[in-house]
N, C-alpha and C positions, 0 to 999 in steps of 0.2 A: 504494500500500500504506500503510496506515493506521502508527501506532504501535505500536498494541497485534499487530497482525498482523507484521510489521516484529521487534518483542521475541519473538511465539510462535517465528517462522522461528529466529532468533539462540538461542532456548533449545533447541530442537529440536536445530540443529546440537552445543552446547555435550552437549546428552544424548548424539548419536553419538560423542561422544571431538577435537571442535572447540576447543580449548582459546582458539583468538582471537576465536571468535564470543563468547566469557564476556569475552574483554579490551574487545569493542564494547561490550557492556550495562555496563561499570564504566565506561567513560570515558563512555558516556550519562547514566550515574543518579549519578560519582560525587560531582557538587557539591549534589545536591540531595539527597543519605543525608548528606553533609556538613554540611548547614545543619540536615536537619533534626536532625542528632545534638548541634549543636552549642546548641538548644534546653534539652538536659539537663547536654552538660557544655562547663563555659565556657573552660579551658583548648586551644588551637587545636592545640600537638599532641597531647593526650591525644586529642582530637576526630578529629584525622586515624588514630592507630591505634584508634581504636572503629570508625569506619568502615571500617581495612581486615581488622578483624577481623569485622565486622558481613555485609564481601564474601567472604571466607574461608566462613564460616558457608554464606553461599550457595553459593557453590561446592559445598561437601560435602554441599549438600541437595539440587543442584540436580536432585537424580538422579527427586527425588519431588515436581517440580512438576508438577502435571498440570495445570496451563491454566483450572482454575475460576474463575480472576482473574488481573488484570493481571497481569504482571510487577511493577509500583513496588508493588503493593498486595501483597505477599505480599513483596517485598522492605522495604519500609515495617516490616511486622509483626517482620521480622528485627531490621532497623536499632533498633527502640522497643527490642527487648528485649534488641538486646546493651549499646546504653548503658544501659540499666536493671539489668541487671545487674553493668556495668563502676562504678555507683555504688555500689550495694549491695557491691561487692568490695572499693571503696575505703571503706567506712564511711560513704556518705554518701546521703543521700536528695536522689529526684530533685527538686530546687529549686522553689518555690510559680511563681516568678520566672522560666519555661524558655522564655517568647514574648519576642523582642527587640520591642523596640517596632516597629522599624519593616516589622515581619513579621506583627503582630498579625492588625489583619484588613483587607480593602479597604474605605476609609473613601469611600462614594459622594462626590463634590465637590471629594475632596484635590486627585485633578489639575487641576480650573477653580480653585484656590485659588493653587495653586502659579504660577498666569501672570503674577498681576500681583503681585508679591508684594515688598509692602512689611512696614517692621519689626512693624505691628497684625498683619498677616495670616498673616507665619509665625509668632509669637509663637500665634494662633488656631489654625494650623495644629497645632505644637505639645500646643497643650493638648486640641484632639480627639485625637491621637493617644495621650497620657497618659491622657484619659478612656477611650478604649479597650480600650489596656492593660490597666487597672486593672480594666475593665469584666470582660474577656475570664478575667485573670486569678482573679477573684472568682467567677466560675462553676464550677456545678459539675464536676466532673471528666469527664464526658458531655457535656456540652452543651460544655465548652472545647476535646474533641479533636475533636467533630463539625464546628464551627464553623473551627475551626484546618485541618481534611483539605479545607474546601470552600473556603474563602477562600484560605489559602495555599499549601496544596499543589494546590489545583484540581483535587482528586478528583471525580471525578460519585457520584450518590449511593448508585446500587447498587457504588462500588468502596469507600465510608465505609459499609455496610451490612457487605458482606464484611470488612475491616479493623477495624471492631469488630465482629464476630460478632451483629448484630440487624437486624430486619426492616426495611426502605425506609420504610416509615410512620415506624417508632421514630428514626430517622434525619433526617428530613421535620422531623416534632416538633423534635427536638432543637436543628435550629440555627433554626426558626423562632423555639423560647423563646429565645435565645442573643441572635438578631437581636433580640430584642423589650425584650430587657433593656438592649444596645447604644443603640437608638433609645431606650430612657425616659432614660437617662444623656447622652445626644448632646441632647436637645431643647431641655431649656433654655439651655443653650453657643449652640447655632445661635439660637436668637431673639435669644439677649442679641448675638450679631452681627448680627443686623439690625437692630436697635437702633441699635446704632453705627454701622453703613455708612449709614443711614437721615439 
């Protein structure tokens, strides 16, 4: 039994009046509603009660999932907007700054980088990561959550289709230009290492 079928069964149950098959899916999703709440707000416990207000929420909805999409993808959508709104309650908006660097995006090479890793190399290492960042962060507002749902959370694309509400193509698009913008910021870093390894 798959995940997602695995999560349908557990919802199903939690619909008949199951209340522990709903305690399975929080202790499945709750470090990953965790990280990604903690995206927006940087305080660890403010971040733990968003989260378990974010699971609450679900709970009291859970009555009206009908199955169109994942489980995390419709919980995803809860989590975004109860911390979005736990900012806005607090006076503050959600942060330009809300990818931790090292959550950004999967940098192809980090890991052959990381093997032999002398002070040039993580010091390189480092600085792809900052260009990253910075890359990832400098995007537009679409192409940042496209990119972010496919690299870090390892959504597939029809669940980043569902989850922002636009067509698989417009989604495609999106973290290709994303990718594209990553790769022109990344190129000249990476020759100017081979430069030097050379």
């Amino acid at each position: 039994m798959g995940d997602n079928e695995l999560d349908s069964a557990l919802v199903e149950r939690v619909q008949n009046g199951d209340r522990r098959a709903f305690d399975l899916l929080v202790r499945k999703y709750q470090n990953k509603v965790i990280g990604l709440i903690s995206r927006y707000v940087h305080n660890a416990a403010e971040c733990e009660d968003v989260a378990q207000e974010a699971f609450v929420r679900a709970w009291r909805a859970i009555g009206s999932f009908r199955g169109d999409s994942a489980f995390y993808t419709w919980m995803y959508k809860i989590a975004v907007n109860t911390a979005k709104n736990h900012l806005v309650a607090m006076g503050r908006r959600p942060p330009a700054d809300d990818i931790a660097i090292e959550d950004a995006v999967f940098v192809p090479g980090a890991d052959r980088m990381q093997e032999g890793a002398t002070p040039e190399r993580e010091l390189m290492r480092q600085e792809i990561e900052q260009t990253v960042f910075a890359t990832v962060q400098a995007l537009p507002e679409e192409l940042r959550t496209a990119i972010t749902l496919r690299e870090v959370e390892g959504l597939s694309y029809e669940e980043i289709a569902e989850a922002m509400g636009c067509p698989i193509g417009t989604v495609r698009s999106r973290i290709f230009r994303a990718r594209e913008a990553i790769d022109e910021k990344l190129r000249p870093l990476l020759s100017d290492r081979e430069d030097r390894m050379s």
